[in-house]
C-alpha positions in Angstrom: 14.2 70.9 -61.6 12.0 70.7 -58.7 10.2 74.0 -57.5 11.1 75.6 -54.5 8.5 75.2 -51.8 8.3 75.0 -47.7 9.1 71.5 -46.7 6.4 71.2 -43.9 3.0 71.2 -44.1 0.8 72.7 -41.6 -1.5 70.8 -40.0 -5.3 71.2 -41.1 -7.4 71.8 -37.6 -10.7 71.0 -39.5 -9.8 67.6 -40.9 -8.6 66.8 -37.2 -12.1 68.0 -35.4 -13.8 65.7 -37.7 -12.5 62.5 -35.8 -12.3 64.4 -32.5 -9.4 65.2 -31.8 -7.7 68.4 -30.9 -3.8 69.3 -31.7 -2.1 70.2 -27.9 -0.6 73.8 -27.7 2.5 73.1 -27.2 3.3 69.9 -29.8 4.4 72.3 -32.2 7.0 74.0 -30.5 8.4 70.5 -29.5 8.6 69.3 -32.7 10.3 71.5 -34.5 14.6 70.3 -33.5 12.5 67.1 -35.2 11.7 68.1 -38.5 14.4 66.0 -39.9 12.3 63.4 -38.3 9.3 63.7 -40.9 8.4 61.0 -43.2 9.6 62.2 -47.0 7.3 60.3 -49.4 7.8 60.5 -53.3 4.2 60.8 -55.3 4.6 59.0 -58.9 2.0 59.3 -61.7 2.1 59.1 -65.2 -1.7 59.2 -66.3 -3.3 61.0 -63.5 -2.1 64.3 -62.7 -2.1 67.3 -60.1 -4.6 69.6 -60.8 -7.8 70.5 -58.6 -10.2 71.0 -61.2 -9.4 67.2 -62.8 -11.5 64.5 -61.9 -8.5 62.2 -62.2 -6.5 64.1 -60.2 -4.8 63.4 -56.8 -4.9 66.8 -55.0 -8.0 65.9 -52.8 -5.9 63.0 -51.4 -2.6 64.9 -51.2 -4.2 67.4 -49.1 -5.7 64.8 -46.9 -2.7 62.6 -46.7 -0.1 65.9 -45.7 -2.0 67.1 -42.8 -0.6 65.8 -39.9 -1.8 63.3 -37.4 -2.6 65.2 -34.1 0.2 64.2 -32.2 2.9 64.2 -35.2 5.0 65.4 -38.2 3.1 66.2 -41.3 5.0 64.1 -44.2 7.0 65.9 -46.8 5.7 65.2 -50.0 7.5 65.3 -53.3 5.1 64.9 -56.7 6.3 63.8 -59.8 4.9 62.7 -63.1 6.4 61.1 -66.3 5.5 63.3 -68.7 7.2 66.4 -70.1 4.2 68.8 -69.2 4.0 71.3 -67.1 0.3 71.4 -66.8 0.4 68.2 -65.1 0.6 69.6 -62.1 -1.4 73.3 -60.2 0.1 76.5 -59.0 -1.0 75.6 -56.2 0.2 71.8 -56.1 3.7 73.2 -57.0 3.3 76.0 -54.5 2.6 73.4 -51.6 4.7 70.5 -52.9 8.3 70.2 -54.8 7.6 69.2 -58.2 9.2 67.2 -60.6 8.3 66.8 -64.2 9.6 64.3 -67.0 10.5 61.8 -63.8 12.0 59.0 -64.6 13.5 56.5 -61.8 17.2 56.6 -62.9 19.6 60.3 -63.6 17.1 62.7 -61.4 17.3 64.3 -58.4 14.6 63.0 -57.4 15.7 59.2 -58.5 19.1 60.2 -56.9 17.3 61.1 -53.8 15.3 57.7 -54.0 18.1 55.4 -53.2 21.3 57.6 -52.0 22.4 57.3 -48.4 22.0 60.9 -47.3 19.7 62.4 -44.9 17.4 63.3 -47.8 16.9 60.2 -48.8 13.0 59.1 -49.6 11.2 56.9 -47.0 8.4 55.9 -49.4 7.4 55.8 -53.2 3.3 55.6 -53.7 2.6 54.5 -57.3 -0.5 55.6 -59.1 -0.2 54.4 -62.4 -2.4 54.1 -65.8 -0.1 53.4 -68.4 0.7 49.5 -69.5 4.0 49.7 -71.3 6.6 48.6 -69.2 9.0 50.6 -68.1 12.9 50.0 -69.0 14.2 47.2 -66.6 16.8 49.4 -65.2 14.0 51.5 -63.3 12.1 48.5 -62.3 16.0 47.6 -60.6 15.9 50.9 -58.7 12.4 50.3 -57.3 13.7 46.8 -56.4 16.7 48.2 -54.4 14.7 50.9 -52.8 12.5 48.4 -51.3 15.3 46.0 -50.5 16.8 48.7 -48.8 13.9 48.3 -46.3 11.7 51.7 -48.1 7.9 51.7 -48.3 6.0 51.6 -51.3 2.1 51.9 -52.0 1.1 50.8 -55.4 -2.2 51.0 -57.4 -3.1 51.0 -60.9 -7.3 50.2 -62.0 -9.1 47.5 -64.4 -7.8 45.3 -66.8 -3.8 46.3 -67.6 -4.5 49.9 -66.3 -0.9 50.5 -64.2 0.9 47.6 -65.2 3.7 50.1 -66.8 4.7 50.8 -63.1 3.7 48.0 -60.6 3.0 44.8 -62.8 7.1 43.8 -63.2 7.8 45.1 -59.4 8.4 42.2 -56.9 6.3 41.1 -54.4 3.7 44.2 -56.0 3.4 42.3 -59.2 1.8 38.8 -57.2 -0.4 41.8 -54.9 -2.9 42.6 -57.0 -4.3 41.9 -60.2 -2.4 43.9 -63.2 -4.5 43.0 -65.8 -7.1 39.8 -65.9 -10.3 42.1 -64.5 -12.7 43.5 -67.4 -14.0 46.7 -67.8 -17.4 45.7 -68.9 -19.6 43.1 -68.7 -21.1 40.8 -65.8 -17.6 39.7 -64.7 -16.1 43.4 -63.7 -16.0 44.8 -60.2 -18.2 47.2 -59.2 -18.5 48.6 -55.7 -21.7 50.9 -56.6 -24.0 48.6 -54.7 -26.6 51.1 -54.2 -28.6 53.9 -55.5 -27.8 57.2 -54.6 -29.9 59.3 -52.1 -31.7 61.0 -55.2 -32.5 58.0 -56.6 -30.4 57.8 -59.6 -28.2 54.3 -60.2 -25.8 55.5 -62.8 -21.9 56.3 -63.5 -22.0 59.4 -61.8 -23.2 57.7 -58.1 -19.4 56.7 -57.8 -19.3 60.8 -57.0 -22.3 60.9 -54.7 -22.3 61.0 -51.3 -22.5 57.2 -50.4 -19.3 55.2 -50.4 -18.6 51.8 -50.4 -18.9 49.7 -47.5 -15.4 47.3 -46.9 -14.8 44.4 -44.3 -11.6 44.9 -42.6 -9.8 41.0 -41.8 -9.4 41.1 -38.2 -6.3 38.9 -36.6 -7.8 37.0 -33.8 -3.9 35.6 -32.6 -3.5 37.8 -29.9 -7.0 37.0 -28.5 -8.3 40.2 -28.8 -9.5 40.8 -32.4 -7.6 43.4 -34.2 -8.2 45.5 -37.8 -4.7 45.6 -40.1 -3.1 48.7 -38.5 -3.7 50.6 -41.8 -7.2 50.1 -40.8 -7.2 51.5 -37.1 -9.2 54.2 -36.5 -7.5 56.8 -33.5 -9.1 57.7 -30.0 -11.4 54.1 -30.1 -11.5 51.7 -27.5 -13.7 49.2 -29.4 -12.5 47.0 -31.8 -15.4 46.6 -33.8 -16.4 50.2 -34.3 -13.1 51.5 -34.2 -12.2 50.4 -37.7 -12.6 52.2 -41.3 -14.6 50.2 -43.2 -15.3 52.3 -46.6 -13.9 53.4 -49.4 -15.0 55.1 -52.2 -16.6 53.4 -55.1 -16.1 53.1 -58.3 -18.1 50.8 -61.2 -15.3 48.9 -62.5 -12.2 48.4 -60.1 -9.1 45.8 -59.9 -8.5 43.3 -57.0 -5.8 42.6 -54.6 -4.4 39.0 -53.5 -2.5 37.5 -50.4 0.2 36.1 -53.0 0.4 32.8 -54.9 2.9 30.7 -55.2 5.5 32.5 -53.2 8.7 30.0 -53.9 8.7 30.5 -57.3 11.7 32.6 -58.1 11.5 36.1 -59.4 13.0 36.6 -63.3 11.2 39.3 -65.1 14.2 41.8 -64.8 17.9 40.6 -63.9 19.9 41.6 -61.4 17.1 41.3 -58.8 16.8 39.1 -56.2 15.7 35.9 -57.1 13.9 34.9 -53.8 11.1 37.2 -54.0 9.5 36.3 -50.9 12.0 35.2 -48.2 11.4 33.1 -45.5 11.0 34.0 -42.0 14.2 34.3 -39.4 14.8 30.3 -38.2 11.4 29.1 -40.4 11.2 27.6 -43.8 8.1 29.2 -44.0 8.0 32.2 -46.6 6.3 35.6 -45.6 3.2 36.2 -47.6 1.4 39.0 -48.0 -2.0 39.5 -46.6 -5.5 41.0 -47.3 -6.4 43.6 -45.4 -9.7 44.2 -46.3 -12.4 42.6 -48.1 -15.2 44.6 -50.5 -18.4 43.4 -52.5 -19.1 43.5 -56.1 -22.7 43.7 -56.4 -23.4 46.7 -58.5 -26.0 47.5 -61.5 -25.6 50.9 -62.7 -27.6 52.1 -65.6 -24.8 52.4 -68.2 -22.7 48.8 -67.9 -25.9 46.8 -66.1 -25.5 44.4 -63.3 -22.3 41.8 -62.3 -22.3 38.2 -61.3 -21.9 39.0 -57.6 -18.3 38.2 -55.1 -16.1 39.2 -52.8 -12.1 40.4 -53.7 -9.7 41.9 -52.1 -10.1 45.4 -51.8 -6.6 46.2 -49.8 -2.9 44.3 -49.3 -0.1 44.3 -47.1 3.6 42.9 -47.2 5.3 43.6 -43.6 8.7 43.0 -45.1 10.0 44.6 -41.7 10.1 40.7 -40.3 12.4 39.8 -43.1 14.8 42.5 -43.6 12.4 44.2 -46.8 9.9 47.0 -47.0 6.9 46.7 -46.2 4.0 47.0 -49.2 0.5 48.2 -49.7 -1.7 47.5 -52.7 -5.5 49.3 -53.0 -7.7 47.8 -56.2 -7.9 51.0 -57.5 -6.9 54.7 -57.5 -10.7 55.9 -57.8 -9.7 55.2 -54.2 -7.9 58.4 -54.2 -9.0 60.5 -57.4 -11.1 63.7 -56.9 -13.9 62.2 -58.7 -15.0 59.9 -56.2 -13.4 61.9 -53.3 -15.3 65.6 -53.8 -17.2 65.1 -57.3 -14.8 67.0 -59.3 -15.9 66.6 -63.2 -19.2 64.9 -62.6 -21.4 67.5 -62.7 -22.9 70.1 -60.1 -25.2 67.6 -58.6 -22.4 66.0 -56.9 -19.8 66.8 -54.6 -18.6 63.1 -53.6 -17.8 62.5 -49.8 -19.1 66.0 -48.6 -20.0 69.1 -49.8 -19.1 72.8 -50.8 -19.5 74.9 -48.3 -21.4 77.7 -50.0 -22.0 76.2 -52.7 -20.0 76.7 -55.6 -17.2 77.6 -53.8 -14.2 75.9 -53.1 -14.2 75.3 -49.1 -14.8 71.4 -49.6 -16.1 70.1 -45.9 -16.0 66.1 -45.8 -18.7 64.5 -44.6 -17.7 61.4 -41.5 -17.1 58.8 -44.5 -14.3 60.9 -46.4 -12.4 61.7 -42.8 -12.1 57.4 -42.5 -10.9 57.3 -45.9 -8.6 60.4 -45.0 -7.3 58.1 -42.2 -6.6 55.3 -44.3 -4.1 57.9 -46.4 -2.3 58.5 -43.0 -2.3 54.8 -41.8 -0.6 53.8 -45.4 2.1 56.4 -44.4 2.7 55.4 -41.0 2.6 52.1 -41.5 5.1 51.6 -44.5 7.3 54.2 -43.2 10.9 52.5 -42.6 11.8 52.2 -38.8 12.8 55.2 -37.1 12.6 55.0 -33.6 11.8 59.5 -33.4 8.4 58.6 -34.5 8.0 56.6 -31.5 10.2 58.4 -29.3 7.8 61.8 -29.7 4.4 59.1 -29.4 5.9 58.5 -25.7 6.6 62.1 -24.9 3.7 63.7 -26.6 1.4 61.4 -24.1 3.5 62.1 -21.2 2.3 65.5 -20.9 -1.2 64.3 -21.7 -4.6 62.9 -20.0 -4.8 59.8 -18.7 -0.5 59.4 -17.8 -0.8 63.6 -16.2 -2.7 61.6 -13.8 -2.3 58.4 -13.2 1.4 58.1 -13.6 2.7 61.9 -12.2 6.4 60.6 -11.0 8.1 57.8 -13.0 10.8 56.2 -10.6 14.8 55.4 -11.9 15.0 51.6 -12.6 11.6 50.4 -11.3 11.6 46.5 -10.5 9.9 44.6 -13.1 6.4 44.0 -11.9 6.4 47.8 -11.6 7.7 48.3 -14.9 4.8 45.8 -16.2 2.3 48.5 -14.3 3.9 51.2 -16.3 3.6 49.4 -19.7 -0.1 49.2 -18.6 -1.0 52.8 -18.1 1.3 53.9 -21.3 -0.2 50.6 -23.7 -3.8 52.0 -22.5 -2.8 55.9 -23.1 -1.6 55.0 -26.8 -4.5 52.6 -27.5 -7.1 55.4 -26.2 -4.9 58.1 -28.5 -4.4 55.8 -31.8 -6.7 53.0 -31.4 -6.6 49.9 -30.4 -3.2 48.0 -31.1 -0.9 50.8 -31.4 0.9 49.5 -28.7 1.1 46.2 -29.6 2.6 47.8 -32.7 5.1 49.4 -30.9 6.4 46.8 -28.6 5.8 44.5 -31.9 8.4 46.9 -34.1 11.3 46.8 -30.7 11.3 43.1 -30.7 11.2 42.8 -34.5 14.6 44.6 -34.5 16.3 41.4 -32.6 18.0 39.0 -33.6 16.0 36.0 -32.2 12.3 37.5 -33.4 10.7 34.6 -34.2 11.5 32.7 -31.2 10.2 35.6 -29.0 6.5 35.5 -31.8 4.9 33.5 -28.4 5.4 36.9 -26.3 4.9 39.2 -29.1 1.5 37.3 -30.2 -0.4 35.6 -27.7 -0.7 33.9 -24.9 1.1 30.5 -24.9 -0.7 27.6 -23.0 3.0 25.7 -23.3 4.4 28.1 -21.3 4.2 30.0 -17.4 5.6 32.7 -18.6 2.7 36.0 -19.1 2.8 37.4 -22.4 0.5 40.2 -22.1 2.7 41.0 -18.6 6.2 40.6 -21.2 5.4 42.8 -23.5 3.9 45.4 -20.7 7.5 44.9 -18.7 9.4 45.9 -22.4 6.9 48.9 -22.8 7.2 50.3 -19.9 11.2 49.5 -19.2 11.0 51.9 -22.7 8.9 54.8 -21.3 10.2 54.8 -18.3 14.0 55.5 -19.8 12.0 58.2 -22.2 10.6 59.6 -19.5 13.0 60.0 -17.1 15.1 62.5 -19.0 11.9 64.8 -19.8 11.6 68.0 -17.9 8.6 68.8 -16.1 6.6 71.5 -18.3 6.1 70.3 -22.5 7.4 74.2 -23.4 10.9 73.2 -21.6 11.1 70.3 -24.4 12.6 71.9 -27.1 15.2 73.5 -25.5 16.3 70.0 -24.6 15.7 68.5 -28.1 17.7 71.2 -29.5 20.9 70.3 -27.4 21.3 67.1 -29.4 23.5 67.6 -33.0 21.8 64.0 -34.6 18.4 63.2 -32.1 18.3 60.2 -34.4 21.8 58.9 -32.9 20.2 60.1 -29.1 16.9 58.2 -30.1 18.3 54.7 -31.2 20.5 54.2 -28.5 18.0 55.0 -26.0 15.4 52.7 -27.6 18.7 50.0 -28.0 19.6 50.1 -24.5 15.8 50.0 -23.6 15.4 46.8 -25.2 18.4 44.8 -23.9 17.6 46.0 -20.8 13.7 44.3 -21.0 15.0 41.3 -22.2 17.9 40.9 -19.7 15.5 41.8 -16.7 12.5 40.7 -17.7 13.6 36.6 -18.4 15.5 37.0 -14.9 12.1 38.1 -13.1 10.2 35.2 -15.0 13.4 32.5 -14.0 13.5 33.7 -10.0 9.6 33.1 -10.4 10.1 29.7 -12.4 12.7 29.1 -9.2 10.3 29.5 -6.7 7.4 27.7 -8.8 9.3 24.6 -8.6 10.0 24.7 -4.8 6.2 25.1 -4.0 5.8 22.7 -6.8 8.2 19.9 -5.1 6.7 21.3 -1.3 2.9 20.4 -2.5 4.2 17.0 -4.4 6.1 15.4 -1.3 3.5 16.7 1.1 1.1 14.2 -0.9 2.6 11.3 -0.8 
């Protein structure tokens, strides 16, 4: 049975200051008719464990991953592990977070709670595995249903078959990342400890010094405007180049992650799964493949295992199974991404405290140093990003900036049912406010998500993309009118003062219900308005057209 615990984290200021930014007075008190809102992610392990003083243990990420973002809801977090141990997991772990021991995917709770219907239900399953035995294809079936049923799962095992137990049979996860071709040892391994540490020493233990690894996020150059993979966005960054994570930990013999192989191959590892493992897009016959997000170098020579025949991999992988009716996936080459080993030093000796230091020394007030609060980001980006739709989390994006610097200002008075050049101006201000807040792209991400949710998506990829030199009509100026048709119907039914919020909220039995219909009648209403502003303007192209044609003959 799970232990009893409170189901909402509180935020961390400290781990906020270190990228800037400061939580407003009065988001709490507005988020709490929301809570229902929060994203409820399922932690499995069956190798590592829960426990603060383990070096292969997850708490150091677990406590960076359940603070919440400044302007949302901190995730609830369930942790489970496979064995029938108790010790697997803290006092303190099981004090902050329901526990569940002995987990299986099938006749738990927890499993229950995986794929039933109810409010309870999980949005996302994170997979840290170390053992290879497979595990009974029945399980592998629930995974496979949770994630057809649109869920989010992270994955990660470590060298050689380290993980394949868990995530080497899954679909779509097992063609990812490499479950068990990359060595250990020898010239041919991976390792990301490409440079001494800053006392000198080159050995096993510099995986736990303060230097991590430097990655190269892939940047989509589409839209004309180079963008990072959201999960690699860094918040309150106007520049593209800069405002990007690019580290992660090291580690001296790691795994690799692929963009997918061979997609129309069918899928027959366990029956009674869907055979078309990676579905084609809406009107295409092309099949959506997953991507890399990020690229690392292998270039390292520590003392113990010697130096590798140098190369890029894949260091990070995403699936955006949204655009074809699936869940979307991350895969990281390894979970010394996320162990306390290379996070805070934990179990390699006093000399090294990993990504930051104690604070006295010997104590346990861990402060990260700049590198660890990227990585921390990255934690938080893997959540939002794979989180099933739900329009709430968007829904309190728009209202939390309302009441905020730059829209205070430049937008103090929305009016009801602006014309669409004005609703374009609107998308403006409110795409530059969430760009400033979240970093680049966010709203592109937004307005991205709204149109995924129709019908004719992939017809609309011109607007939702890029420019189009085939056509008059102004993407950037489309997806502007959508964004701002949205916050202008969000915003028209907030009162004046942020404290008044809640009181609103709290009016509303099922805010979800409240939420999607607002965002559905949103939508329609962009795409009704907006193609009959662009068709009045095609209309009077074609008479000046025909007027400046007959005048020169």
């Amino acid at each position: 049975m799970p232990s009893k615990v409170n189901k909402a984290a509180t935020p961390v200021a400290r781990d906020l200051s270190v990228i800037g930014i400061r939580r407003p007075p009065w988001l709490d008190d507005i988020l709490v008719p929301w809570r229902i809102c929060a994203q409820r992610i399922l932690v499995v392990a069956d190798g590592l464990d829960f426990n603060e003083d383990n070096g292969f243990g997850l708490t150091r990420f677990l406590l960076a991953l359940e603070t919440a973002s400044p302007y949302g809801l901190a995730p609830v977090i369930h942790i489970a592990h496979r064995a029938d141990d108790d010790n697997v997991a803290s006092a303190a772990m099981k004090a902050k977070f329901s526990f569940h021991k002995n987990f299986r995917f099938v006749n738990s709770s927890a499993a229950h709670a995986l794929m039933n219907g109810s409010a309870r239900r999980f949005d996302q399953l994170w997979i840290f595995g170390i053992g290879s035995a497979p595990i009974p294809d029945d399980e592998v079936r629930v995974i496979a249903a949770f994630m057809a049923a649109r869920g989010g799962v992270f994955a990660t095992g470590d060298h050689e078959n380290l993980g394949f137990g868990m995530g080497g049979r899954l679909p779509r996860i097992r063609k990812m990342r490499e479950w068990s071709a990359v060595p250990v040892g020898g010239p041919g391994r991976i390792d990301t400890v490409n440079q001494p540490s800053p006392d000198g020493e080159w050995n096993f233990a510099s995986q736990s010094d303060t230097l991590p690894q430097r990655i190269f996020p892939h940047f989509d150059f589409a839209s004309g405007s180079p963008l990072a993979h959201p999960l690699l966005r860094l918040p309150r960054s106007s520049d593209p180049r800069f405002g990007v994570i690019d580290v992660l930990p090291d580690h001296p013999h790691e795994s690799e992650c692929y963009a997918g192989t061979a997609l129309h191959e069918p899928y027959n590892l366990v029956s009674g799964i869907d055979t078309n493992e990676f579905p084609t897009l809406p009107g295409s016959t092309q099949r959506l493949s997953p991507q890399i997000a990020a690229t690392s170098m292998s270039g390292g020579r520590i003392a113990e295992k010697g130096p590798v025949a140098p190369r890029c991999f894949g260091a990070i992988s995403a699936y955006d199974g949204h655009r074809v009716s699936l869940g979307r996936i991350v895969c990281d080459a390894t979970w010394h991404h996320f162990v306390n080993i290379n996070l805070d030093g934990t179990g390699a000796g006093a000399s090294r405290s990993g990504l930051g230091e104690f604070v006295p020394p010997g104590s346990a007030n861990f402060v990260p140093n700049a590198a660890f609060a990227k990585i921390a980001q990255y934690y938080r980006n893997i959540a939002h990003w794979i989180a099933p739709v739900r329009w709430c989390r968007w829904y309190l994006d728009l209202v939390a900036i309302r009441y905020t610097f730059p829209l205070l200002e430049e937008l103090p008075e929305v009016p009801p049912r602006p014309p669409w050049p004005e609703r374009v101006r609107i998308g403006a201000l409110v795409e530059a406010a969430l760009d400033l807040r979240d970093g680049r792209g966010s709203a592109a991400l937004l307005v991205g998500e709204l149109l995924a949710m129709q019908p004719a998506f992939e017809a609309l990829a011109g607007v939702n993309g890029r420019d189009d030199d085939a056509t008059l009509v102004d993407a950037t100026g489309f997806r502007r009118g959508v964004l701002g048709t949205l916050a202008q119907a969000v915003f028209e039914g907030l009162p004046a003062s942020p404290w008044q919020v809640r009181r609103q909220f709290e009016k509303n039995k099922d805010p979800h219900a409240v939420v999607d219909k607002l965002f559905a009648g949103a939508v329609r209403q962009a795409l009704r308005d907006g193609p009959a502003h662009y068709a009045q303007a095609a209309k009077a192209t074609l008479a000046t057209l025909a007027a400046l044609e007959k005048s020169g003959r």
